[in-house]
Gaussian input, Z-matrix of N, CA and C with variables (Angstrom, degrees):
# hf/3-21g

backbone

0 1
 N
 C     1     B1
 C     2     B2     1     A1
 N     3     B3     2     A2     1     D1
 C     4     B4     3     A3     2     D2
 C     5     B5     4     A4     3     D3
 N     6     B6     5     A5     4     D4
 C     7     B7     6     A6     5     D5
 C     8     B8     7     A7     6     D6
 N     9     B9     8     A8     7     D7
 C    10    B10     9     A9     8     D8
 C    11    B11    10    A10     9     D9
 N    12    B12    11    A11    10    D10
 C    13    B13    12    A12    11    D11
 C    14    B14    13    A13    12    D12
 N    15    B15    14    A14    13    D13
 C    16    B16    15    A15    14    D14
 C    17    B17    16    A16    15    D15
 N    18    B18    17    A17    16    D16
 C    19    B19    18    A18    17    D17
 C    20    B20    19    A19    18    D18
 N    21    B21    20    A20    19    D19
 C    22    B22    21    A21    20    D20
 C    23    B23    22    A22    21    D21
 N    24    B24    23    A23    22    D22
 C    25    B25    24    A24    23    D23
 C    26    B26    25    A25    24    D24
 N    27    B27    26    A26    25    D25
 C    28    B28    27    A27    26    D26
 C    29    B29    28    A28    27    D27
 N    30    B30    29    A29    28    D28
 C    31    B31    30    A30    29    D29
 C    32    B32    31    A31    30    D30
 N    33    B33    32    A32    31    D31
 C    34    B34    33    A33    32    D32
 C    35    B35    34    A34    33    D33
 N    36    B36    35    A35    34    D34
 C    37    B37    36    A36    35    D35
 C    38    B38    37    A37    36    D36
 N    39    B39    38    A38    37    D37
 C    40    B40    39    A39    38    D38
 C    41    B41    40    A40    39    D39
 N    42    B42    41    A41    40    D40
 C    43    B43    42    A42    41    D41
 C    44    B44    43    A43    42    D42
 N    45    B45    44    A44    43    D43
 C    46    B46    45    A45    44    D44
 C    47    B47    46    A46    45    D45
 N    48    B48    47    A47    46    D46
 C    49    B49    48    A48    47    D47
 C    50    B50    49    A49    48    D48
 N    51    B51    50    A50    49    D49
 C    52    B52    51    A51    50    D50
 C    53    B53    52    A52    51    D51
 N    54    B54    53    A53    52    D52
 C    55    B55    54    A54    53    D53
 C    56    B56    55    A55    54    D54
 N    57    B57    56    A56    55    D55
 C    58    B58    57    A57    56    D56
 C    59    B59    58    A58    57    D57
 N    60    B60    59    A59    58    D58
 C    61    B61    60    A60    59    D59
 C    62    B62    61    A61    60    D60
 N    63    B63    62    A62    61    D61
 C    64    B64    63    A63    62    D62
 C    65    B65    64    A64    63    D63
 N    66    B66    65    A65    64    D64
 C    67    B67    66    A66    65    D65
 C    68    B68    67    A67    66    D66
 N    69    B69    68    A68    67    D67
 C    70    B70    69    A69    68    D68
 C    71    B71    70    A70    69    D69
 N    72    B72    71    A71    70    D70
 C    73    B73    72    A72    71    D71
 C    74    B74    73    A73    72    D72
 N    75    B75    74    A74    73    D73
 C    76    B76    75    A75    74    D74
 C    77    B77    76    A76    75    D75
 N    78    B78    77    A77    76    D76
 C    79    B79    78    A78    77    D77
 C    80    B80    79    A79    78    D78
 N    81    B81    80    A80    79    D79
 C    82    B82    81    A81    80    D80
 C    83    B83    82    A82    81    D81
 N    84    B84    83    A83    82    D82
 C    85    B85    84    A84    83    D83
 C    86    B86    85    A85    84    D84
 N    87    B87    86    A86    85    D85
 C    88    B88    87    A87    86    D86
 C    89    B89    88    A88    87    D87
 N    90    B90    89    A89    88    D88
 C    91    B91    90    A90    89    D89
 C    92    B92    91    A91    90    D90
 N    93    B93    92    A92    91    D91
 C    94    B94    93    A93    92    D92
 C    95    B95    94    A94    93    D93
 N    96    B96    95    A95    94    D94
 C    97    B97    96    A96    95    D95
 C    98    B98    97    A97    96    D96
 N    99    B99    98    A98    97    D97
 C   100   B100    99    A99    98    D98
 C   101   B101   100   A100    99    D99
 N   102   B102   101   A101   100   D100
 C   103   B103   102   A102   101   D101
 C   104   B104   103   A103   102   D102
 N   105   B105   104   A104   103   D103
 C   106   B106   105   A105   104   D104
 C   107   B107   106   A106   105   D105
 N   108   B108   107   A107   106   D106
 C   109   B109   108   A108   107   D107
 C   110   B110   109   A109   108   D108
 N   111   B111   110   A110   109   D109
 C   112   B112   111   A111   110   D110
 C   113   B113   112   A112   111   D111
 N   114   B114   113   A113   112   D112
 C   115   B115   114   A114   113   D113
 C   116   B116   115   A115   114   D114
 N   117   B117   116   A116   115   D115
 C   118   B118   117   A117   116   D116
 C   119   B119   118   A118   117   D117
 N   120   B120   119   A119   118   D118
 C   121   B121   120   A120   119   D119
 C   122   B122   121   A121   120   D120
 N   123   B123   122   A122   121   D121
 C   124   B124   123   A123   122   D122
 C   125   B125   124   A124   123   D123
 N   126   B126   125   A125   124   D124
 C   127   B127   126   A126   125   D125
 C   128   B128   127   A127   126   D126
 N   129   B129   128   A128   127   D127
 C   130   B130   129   A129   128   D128
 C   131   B131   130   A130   129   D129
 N   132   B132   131   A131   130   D130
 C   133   B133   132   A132   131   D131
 C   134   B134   133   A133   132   D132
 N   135   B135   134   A134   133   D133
 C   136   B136   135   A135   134   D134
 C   137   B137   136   A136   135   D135
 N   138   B138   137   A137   136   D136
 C   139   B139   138   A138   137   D137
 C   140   B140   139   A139   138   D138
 N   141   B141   140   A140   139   D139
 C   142   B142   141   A141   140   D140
 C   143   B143   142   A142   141   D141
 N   144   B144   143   A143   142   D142
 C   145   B145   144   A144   143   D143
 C   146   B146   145   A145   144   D144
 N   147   B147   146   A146   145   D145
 C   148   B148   147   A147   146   D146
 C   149   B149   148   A148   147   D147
 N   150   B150   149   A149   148   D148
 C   151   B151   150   A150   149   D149
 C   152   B152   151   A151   150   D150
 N   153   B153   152   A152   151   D151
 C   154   B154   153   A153   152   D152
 C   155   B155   154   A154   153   D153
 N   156   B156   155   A155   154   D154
 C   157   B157   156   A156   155   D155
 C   158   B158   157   A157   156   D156
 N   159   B159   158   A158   157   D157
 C   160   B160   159   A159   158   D158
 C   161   B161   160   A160   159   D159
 N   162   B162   161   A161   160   D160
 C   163   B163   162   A162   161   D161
 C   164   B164   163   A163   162   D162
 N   165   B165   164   A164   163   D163
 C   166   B166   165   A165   164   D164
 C   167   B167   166   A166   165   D165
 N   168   B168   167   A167   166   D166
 C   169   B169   168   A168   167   D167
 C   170   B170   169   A169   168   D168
 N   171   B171   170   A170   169   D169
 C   172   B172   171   A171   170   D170
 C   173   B173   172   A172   171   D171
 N   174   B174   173   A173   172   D172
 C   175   B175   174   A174   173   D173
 C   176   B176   175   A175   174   D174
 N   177   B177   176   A176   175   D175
 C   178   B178   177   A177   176   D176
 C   179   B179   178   A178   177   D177
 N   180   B180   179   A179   178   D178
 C   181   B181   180   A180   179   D179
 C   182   B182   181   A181   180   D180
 N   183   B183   182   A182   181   D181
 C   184   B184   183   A183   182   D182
 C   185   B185   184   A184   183   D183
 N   186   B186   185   A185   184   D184
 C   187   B187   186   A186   185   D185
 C   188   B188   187   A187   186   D186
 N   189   B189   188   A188   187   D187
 C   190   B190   189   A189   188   D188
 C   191   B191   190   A190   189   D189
 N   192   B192   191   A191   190   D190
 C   193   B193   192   A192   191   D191
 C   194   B194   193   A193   192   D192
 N   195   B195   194   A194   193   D193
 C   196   B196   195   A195   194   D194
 C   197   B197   196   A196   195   D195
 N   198   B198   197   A197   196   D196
 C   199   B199   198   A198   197   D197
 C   200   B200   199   A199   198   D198
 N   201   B201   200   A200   199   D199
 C   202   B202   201   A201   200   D200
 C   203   B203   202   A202   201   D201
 N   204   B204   203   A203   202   D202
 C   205   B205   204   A204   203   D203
 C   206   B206   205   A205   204   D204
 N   207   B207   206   A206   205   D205
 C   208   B208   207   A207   206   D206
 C   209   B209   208   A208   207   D207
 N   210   B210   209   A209   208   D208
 C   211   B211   210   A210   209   D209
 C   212   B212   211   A211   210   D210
 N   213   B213   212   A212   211   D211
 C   214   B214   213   A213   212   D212
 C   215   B215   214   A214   213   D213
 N   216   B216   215   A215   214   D214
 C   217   B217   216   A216   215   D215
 C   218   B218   217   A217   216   D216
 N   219   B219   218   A218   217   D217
 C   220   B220   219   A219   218   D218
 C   221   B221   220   A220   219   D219
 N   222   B222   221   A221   220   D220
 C   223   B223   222   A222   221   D221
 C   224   B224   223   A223   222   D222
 N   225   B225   224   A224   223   D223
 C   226   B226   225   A225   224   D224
 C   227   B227   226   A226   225   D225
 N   228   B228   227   A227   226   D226
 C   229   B229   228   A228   227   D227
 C   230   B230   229   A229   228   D228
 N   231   B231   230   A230   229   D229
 C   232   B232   231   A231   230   D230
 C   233   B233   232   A232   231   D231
 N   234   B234   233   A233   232   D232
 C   235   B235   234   A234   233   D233
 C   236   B236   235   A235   234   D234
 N   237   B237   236   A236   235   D235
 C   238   B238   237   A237   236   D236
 C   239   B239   238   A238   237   D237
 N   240   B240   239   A239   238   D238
 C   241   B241   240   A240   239   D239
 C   242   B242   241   A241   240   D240
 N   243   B243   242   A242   241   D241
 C   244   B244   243   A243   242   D242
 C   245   B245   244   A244   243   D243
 N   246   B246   245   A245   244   D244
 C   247   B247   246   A246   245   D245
 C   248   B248   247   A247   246   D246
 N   249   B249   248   A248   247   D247
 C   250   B250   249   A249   248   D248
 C   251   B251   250   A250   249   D249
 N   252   B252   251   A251   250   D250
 C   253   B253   252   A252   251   D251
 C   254   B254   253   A253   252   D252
 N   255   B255   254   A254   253   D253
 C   256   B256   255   A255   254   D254
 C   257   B257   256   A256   255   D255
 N   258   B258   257   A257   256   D256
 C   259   B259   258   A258   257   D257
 C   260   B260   259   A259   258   D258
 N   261   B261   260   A260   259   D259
 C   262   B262   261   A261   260   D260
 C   263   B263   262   A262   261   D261
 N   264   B264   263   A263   262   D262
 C   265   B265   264   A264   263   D263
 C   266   B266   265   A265   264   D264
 N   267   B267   266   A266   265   D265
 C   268   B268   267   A267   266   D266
 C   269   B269   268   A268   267   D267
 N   270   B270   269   A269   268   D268
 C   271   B271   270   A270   269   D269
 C   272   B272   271   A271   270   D270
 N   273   B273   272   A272   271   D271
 C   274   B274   273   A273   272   D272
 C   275   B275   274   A274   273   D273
 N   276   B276   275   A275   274   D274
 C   277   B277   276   A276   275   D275
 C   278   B278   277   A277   276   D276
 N   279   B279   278   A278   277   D277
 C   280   B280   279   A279   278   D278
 C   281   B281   280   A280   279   D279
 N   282   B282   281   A281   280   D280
 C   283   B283   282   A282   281   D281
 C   284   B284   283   A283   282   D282
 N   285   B285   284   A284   283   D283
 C   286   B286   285   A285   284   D284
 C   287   B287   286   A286   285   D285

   B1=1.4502
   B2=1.5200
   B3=1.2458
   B4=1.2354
   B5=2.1273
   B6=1.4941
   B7=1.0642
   B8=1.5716
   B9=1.1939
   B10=1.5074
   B11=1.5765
   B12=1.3910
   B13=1.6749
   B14=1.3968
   B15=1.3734
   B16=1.5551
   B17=1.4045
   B18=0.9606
   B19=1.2825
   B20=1.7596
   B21=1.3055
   B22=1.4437
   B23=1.0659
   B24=1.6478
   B25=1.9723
   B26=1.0071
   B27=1.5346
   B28=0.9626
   B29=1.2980
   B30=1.1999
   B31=1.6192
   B32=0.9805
   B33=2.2360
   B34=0.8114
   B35=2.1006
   B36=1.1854
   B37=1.9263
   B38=1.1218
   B39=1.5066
   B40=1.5049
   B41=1.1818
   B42=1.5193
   B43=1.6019
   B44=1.5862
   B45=1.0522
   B46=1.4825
   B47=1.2930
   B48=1.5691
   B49=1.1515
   B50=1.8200
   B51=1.1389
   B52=1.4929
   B53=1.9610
   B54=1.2120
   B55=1.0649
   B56=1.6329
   B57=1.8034
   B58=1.1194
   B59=1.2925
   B60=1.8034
   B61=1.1155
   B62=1.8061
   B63=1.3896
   B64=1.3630
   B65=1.6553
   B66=1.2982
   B67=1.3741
   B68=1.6595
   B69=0.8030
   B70=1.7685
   B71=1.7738
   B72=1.1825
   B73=1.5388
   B74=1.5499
   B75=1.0236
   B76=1.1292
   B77=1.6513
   B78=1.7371
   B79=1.2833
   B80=1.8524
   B81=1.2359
   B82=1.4609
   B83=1.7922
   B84=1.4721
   B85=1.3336
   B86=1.5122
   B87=1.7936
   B88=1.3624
   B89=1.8206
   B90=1.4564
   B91=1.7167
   B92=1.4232
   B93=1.0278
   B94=1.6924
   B95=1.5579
   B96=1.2754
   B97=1.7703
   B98=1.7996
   B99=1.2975
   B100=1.4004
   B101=1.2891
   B102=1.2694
   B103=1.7960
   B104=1.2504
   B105=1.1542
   B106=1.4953
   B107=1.5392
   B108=1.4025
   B109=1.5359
   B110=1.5795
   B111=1.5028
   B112=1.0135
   B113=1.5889
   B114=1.5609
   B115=2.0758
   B116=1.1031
   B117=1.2231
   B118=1.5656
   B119=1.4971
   B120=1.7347
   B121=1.5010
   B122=1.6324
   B123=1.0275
   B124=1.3270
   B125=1.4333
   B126=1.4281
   B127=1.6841
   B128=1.8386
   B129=1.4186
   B130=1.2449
   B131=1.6244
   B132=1.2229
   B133=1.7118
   B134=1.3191
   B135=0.8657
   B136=1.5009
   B137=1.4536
   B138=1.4036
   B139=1.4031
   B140=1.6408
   B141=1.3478
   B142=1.3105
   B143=1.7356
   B144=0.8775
   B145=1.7196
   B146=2.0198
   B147=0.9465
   B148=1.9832
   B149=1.5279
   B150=1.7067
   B151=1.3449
   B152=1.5214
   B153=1.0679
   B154=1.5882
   B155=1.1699
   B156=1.2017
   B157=1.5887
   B158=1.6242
   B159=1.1736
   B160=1.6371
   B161=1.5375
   B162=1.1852
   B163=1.2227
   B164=1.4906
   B165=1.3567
   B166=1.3210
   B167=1.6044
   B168=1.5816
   B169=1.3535
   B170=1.0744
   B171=1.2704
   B172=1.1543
   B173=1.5499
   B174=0.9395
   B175=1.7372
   B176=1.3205
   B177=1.0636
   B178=1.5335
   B179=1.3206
   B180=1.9369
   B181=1.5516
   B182=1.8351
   B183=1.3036
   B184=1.5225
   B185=1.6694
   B186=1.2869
   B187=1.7317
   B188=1.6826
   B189=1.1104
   B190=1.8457
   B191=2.0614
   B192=0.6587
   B193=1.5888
   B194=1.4226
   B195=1.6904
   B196=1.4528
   B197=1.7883
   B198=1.9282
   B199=0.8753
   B200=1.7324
   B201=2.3182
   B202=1.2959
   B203=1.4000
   B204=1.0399
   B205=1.8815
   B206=2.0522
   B207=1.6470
   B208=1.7080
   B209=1.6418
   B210=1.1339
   B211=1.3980
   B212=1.8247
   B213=1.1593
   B214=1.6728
   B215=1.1996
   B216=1.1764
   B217=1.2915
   B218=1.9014
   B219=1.9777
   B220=1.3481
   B221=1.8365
   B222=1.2936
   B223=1.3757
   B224=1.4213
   B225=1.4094
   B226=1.8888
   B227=1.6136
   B228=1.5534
   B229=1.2240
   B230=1.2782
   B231=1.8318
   B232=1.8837
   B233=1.4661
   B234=1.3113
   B235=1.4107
   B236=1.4274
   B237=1.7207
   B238=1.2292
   B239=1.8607
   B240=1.2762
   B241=1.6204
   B242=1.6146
   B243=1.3495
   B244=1.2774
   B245=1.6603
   B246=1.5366
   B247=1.3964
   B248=1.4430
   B249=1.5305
   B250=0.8114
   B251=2.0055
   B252=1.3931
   B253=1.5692
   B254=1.2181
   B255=1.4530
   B256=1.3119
   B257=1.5632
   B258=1.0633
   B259=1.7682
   B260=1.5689
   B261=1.9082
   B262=1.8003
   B263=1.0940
   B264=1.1769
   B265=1.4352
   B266=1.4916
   B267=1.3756
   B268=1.2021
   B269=1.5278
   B270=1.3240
   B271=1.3195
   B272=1.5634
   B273=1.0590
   B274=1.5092
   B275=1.6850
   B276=1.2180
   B277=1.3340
   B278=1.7312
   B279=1.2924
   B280=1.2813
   B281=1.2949
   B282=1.4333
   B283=1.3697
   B284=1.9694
   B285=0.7186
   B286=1.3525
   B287=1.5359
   A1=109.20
   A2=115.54
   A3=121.58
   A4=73.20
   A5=117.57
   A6=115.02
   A7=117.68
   A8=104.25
   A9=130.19
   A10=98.53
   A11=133.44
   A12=120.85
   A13=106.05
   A14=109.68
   A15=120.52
   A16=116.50
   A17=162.67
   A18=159.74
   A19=92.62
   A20=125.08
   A21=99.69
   A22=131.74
   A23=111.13
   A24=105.67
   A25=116.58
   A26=124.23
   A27=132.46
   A28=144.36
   A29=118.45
   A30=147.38
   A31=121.80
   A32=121.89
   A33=94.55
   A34=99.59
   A35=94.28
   A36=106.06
   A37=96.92
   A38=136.72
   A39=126.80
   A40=101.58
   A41=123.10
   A42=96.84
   A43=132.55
   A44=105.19
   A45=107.42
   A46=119.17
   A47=125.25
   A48=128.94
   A49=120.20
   A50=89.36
   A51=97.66
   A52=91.49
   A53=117.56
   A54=130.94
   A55=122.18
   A56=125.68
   A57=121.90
   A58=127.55
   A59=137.02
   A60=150.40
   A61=95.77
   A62=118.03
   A63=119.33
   A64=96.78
   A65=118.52
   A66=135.70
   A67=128.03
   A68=154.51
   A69=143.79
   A70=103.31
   A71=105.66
   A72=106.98
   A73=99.87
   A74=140.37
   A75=111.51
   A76=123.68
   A77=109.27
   A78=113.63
   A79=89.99
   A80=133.93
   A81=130.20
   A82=105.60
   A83=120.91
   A84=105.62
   A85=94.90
   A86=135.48
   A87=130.66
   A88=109.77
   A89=108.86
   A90=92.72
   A91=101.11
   A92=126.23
   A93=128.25
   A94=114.42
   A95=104.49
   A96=96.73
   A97=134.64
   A98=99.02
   A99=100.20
   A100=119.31
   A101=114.22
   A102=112.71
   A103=101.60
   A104=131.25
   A105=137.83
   A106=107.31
   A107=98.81
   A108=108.12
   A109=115.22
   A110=114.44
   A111=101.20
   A112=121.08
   A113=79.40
   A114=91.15
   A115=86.22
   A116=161.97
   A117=152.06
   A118=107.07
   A119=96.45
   A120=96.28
   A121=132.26
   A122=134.64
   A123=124.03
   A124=112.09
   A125=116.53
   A126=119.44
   A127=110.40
   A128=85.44
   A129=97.62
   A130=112.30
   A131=120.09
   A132=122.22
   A133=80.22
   A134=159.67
   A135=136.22
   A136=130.35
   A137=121.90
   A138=148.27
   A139=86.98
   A140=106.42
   A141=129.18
   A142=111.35
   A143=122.74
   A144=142.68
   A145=88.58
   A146=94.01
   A147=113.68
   A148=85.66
   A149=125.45
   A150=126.54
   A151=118.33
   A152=103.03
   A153=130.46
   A154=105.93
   A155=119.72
   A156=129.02
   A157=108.69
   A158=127.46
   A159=135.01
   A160=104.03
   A161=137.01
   A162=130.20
   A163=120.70
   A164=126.57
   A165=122.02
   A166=100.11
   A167=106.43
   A168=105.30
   A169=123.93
   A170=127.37
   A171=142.13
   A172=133.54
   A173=143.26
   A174=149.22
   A175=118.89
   A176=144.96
   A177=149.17
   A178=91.77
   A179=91.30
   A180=107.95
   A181=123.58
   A182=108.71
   A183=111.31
   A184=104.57
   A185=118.72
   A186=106.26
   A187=130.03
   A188=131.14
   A189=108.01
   A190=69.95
   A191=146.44
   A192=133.87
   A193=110.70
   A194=121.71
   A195=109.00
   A196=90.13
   A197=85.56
   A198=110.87
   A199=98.35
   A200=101.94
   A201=98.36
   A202=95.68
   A203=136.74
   A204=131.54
   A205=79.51
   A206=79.59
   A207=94.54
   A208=96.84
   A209=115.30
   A210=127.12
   A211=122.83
   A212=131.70
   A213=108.71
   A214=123.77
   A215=126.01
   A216=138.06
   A217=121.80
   A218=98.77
   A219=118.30
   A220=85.57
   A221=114.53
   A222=121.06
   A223=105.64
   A224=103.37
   A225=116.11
   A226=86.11
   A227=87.29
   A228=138.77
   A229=117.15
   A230=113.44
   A231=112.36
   A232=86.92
   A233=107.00
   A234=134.98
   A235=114.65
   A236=121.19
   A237=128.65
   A238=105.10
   A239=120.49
   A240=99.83
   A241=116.75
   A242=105.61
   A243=122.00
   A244=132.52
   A245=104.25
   A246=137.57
   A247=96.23
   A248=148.92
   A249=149.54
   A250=110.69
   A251=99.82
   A252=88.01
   A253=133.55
   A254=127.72
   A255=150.73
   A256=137.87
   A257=126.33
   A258=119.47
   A259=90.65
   A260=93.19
   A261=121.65
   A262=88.66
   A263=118.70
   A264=151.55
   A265=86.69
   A266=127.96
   A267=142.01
   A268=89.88
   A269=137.69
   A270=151.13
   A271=137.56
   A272=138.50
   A273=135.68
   A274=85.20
   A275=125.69
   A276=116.66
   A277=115.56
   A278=120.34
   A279=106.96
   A280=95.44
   A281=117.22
   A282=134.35
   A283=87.02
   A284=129.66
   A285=118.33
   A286=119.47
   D1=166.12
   D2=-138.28
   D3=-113.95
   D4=145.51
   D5=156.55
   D6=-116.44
   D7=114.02
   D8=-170.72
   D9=-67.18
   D10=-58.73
   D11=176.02
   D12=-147.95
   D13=178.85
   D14=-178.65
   D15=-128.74
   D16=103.43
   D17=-150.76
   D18=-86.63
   D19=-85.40
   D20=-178.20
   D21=-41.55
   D22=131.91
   D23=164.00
   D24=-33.26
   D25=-72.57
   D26=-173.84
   D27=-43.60
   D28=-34.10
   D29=155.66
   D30=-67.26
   D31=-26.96
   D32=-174.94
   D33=-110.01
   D34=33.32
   D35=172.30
   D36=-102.95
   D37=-10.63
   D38=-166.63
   D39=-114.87
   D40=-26.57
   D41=147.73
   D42=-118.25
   D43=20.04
   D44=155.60
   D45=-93.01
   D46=-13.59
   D47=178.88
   D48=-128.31
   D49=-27.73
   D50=169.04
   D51=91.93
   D52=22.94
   D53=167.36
   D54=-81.59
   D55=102.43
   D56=176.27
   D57=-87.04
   D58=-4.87
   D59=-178.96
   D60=-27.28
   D61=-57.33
   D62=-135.01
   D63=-100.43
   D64=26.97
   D65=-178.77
   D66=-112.56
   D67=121.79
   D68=154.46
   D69=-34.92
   D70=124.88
   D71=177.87
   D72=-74.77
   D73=-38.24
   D74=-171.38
   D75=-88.02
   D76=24.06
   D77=176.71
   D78=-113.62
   D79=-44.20
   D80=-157.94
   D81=-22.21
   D82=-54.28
   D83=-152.25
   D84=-73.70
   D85=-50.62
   D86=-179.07
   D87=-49.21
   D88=-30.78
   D89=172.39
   D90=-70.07
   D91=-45.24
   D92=-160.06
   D93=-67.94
   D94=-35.83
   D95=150.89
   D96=-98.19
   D97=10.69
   D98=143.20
   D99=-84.29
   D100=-36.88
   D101=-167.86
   D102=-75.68
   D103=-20.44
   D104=-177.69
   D105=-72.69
   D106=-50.14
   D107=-176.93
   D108=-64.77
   D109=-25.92
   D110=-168.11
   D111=-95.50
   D112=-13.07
   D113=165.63
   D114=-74.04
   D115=-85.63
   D116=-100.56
   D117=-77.21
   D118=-44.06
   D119=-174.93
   D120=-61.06
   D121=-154.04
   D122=-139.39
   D123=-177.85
   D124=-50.86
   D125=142.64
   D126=-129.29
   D127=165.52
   D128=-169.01
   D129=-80.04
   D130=29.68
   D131=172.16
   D132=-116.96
   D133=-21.82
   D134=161.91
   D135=-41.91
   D136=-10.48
   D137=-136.63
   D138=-96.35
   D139=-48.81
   D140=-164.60
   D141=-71.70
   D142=-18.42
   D143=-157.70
   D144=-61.76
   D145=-56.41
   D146=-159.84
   D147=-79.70
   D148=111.72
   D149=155.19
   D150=-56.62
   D151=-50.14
   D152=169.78
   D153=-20.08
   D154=-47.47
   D155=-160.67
   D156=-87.37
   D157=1.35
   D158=-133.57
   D159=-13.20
   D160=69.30
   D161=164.75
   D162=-48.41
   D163=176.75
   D164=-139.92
   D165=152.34
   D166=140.75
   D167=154.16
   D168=-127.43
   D169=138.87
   D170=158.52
   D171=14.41
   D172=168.75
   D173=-171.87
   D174=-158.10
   D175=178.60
   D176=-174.66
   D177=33.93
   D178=-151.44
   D179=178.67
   D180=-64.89
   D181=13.36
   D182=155.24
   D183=-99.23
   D184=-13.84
   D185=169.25
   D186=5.91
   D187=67.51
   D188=175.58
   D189=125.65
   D190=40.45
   D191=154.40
   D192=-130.75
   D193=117.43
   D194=177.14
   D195=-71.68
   D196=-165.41
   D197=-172.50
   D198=-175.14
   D199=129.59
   D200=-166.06
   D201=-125.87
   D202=145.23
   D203=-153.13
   D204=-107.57
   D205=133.04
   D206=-178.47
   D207=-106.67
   D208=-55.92
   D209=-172.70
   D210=-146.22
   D211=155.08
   D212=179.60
   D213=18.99
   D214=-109.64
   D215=-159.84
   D216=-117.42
   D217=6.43
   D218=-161.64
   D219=-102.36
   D220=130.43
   D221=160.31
   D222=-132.04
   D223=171.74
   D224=164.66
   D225=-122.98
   D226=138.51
   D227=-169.67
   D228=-127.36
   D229=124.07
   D230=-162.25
   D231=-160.91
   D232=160.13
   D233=164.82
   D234=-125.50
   D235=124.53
   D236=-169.44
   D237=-82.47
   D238=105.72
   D239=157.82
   D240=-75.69
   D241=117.59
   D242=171.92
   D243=-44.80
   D244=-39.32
   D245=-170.87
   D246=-78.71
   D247=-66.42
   D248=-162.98
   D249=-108.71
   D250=3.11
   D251=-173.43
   D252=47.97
   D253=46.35
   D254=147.44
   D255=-95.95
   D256=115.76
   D257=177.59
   D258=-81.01
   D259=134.83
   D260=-179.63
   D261=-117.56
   D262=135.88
   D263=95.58
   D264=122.66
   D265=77.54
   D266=-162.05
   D267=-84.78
   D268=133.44
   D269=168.75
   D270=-132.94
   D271=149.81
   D272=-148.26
   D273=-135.40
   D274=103.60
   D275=177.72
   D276=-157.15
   D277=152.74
   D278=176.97
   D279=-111.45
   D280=126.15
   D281=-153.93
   D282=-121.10
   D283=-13.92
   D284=-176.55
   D285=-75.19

């Protein structure tokens, strides 16, 4: 799938540029094969494949947003548009 935007700076210099400054070094390679994975994929039950990841979606007013556990309390956070097959507003955040 095609990723339409990134809400973090940082995330979104590391893959538009392949720029890691705006990252925790000791997460870059586990983001980098999610972000990989998530271009590759194709539908969104694929998301689910990687236990590792405990994917999951969302509740309340995050409703319709997964969420893939990177480290502690740090996940990336996206919403799939269905219509065009893109993950929006891809985010790196500790929401807890």
């Amino acid at each position: 799938m095609k990723i339409r935007n990134a809400v973090h700076r940082g995330l979104r210099r590391f893959i538009e540029n392949d720029d890691v400054s705006g990252l925790q070094p000791a997460v870059i390679e586990k983001v980098r094969r999610i972000v990989t994975f998530l271009q590759d994929m194709e539908r969104e039950g694929e998301i689910r494949t990687v236990p590792s990841w405990k994917a999951h979606l969302l509740t309340g007013d995050r409703k319709g947003t997964w969420s893939l556990f990177v480290t502690m309390n740090w996940r990336l956070t996206f919403r799939i548009d269905q219509a065009e097959t893109e993950i929006v507003d891809l985010d790196y955040e500790d929401y807890h």
